[in-house]
C-alpha positions as CSV (number, residue, x, y, z in Angstrom):
1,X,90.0,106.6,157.4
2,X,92.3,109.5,158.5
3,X,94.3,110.7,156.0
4,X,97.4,111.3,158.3
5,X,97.5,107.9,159.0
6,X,100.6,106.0,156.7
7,X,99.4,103.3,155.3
8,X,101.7,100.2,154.8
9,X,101.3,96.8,152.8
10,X,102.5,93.7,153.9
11,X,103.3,90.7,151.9
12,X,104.4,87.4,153.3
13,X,102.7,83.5,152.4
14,X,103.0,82.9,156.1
15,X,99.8,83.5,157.4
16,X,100.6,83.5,161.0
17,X,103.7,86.3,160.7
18,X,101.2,88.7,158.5
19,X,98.7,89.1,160.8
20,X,100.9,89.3,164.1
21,X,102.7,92.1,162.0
22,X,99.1,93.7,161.0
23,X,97.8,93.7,164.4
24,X,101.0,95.0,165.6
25,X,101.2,97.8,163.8
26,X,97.5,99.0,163.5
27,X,98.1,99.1,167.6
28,X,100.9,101.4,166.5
29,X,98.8,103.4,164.3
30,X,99.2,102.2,160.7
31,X,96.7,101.4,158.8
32,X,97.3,97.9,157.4
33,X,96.8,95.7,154.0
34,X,98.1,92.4,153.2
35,X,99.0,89.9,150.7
36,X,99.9,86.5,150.3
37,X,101.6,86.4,147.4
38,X,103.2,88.8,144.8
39,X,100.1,88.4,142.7
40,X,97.6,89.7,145.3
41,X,100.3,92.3,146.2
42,X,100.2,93.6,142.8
43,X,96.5,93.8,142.0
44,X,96.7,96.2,145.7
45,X,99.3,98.2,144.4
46,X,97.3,99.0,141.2
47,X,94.7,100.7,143.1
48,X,96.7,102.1,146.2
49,X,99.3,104.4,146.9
50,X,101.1,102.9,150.0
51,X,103.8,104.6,151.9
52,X,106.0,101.4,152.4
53,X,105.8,98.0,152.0
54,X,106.9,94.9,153.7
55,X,108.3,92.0,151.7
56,X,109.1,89.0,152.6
57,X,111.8,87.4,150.1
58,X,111.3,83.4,149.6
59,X,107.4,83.3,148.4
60,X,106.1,80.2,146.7
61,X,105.4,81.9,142.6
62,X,107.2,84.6,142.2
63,X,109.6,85.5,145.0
64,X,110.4,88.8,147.2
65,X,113.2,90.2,144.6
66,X,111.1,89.9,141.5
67,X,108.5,92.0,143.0
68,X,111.0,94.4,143.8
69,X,112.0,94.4,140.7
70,X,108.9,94.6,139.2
71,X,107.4,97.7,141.8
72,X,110.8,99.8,141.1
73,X,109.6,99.9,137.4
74,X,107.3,102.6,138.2
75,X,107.3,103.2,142.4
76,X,109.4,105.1,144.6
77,X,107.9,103.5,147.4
78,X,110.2,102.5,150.5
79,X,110.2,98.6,150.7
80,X,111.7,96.6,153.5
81,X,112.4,92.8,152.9
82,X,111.9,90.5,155.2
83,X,114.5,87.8,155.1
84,X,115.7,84.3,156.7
85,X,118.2,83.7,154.2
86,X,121.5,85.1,156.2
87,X,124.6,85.3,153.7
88,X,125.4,89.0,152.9
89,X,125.6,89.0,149.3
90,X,121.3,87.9,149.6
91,X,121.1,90.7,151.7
92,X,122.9,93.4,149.7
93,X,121.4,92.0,146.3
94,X,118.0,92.8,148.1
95,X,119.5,96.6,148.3
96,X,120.8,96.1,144.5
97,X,117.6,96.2,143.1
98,X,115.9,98.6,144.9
99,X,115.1,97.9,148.5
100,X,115.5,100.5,151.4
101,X,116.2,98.4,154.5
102,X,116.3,94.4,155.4
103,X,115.5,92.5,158.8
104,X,116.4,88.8,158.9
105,X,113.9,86.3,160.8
106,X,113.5,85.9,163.3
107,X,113.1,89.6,164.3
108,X,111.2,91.6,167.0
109,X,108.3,93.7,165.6
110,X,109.7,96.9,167.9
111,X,113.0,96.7,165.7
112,X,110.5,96.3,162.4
113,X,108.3,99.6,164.0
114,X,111.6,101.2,164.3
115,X,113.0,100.7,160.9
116,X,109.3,101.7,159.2
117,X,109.2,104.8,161.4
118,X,112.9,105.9,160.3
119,X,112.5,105.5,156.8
120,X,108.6,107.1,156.8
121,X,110.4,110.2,158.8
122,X,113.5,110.2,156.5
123,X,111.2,110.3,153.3
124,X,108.0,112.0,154.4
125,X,109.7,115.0,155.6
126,X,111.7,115.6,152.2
127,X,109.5,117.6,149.6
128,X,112.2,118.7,146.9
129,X,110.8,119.6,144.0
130,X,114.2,120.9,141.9
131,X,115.8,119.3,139.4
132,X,119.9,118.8,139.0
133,X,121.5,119.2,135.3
134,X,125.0,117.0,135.0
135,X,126.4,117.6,131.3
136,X,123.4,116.5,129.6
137,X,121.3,114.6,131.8
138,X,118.6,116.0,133.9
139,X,117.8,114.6,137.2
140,X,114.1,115.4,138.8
141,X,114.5,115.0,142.4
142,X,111.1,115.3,143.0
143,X,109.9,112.2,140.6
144,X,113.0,110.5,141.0
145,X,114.0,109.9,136.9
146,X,116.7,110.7,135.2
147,X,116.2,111.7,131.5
148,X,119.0,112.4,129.1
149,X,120.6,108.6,128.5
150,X,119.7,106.5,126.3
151,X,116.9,105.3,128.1
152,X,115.1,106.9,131.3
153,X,116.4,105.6,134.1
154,X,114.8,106.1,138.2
155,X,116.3,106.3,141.2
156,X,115.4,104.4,144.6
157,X,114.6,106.1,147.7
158,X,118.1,106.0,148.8
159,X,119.4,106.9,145.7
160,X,117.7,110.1,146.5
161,X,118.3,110.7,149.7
162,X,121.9,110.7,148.8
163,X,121.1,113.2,145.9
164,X,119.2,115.3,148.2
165,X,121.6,115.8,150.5
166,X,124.0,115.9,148.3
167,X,122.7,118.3,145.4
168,X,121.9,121.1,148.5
169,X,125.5,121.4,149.7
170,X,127.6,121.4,146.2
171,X,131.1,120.7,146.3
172,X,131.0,120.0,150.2
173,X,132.3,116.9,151.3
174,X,130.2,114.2,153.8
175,X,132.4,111.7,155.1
176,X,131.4,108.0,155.3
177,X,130.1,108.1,158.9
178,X,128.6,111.5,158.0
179,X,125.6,110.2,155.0
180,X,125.2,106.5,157.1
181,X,124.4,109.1,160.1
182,X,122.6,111.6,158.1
183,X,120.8,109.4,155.8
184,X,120.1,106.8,158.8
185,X,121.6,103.6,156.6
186,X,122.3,100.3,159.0
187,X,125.2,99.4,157.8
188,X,128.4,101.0,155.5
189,X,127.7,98.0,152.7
190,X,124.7,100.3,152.1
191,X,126.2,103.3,151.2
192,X,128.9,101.7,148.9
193,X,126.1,99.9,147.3
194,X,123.9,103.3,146.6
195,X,127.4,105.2,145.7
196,X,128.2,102.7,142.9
197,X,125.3,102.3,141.8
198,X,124.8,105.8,141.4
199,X,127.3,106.3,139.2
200,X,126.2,103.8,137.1
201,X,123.4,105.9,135.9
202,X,125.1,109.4,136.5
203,X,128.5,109.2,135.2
204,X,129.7,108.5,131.4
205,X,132.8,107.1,133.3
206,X,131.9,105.2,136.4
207,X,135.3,104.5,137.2
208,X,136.2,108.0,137.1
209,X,133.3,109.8,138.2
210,X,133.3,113.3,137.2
211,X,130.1,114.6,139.3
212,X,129.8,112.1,142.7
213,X,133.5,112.3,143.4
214,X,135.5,110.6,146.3
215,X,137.6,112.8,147.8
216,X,141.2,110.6,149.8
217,X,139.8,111.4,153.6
218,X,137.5,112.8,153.4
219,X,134.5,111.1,152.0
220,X,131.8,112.1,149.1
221,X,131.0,115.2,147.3
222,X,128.8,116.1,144.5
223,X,130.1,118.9,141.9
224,X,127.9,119.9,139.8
225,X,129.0,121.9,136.4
């Protein structure tokens, strides 16, 4: 197998949509696993480091969130879910728990290509291996943890990518249009999502956020002590 190839893992219980995804995008140059369930996806996942995965949400056992749930224990690895429910609030729960990027059904498999490829160039080409002190907890931008609270906590990949950019201009303001652009999110409810939940795990004082600050018109900034 070449090494340079990204290898992704799909999981979906309809047979028919996994393998026109997997022959679609081995012709695109992935290299390509499935699963039909969570429970096959997970005995994968304990023997393979993949660089994204593909989940479908409404799974007979357990569903598409619950695996999210359960791979954001201990992965950093991008996940896009696949989705027919349409209300917003099951899409940006998806994103709540630790998702990178959703597509609702029925889709083309060029707009699917084109999410994977934006989120494999967006993470793939970040290598930071520095770590970010705020009062007294330490954030490793390279693992993704945050150590110092009561309890570890981790971040998602778009978590980090906000911290990333972020962390390497201090005190410098990005405006809204400026990290959805930068940090190549589809929509703004993403970046409110990732901001909040952010300062969930960074802040004493989410409500008054001392280090990921909003600053009236100008956007985000990170100051860090």
């Amino acid at each position: 197998m070449n090494k340079n190839l990204q290898h992704l893992l799909i999981v979906d219980d309809d047979d028919k949509i996994r393998n026109l995804l997997k022959s679609y995008l081995i012709e695109h140059g992935f290299v390509i696993s499935t699963a039909a369930n969570a429970e096959e996806a997970k005995e994968l996942l304990k023997y393979i480091v993949f660089d994204l995965l593909i989940v479908d949400i409404m799974m007979p056992g357990q569903d598409g969130y619950e695996l999210t749930k359960d791979i954001r224990q201990s992965s950093l690895t991008p996940i896009i879910h696949l989705t027919a429910m349409n209300e917003s609030e099951n899409r940006v729960h998806g994103l709540e728990i630790g998702a990178d990027d959703y597509l609702s059904k029925p889709f083309e498999p060029k707009e699917l290509l084109l999410r994977i490829r934006n989120i494999i160039n967006k993470t793939s080409t970040k290598n930071i291996k520095s770590k970010i002190q705020l009062d007294n907890i330490v954030i490793d931008l390279s693992s993704g943890s945050i150590k110092g609270r009561t309890a570890d906590l981790s971040l998602n990949q778009n978590e980090l990518k906000i911290l990333q950019l972020l962390s390497a201009n201090p005190g410098k303001s990005f405006s809204r249009d400026q990290l959805i652009t930068e940090l190549n999110f589809s929509q703004e409810r993403t970046l409110d999502v990732c901001i909040n939940r952010l300062r969930k795990k960074i802040e004493k004082n989410p409500k008054i956020p001392r280090f990921l600050r909003t600053k009236r018109g100008s956007g985000y900034e990170l100051w860090i002590d």
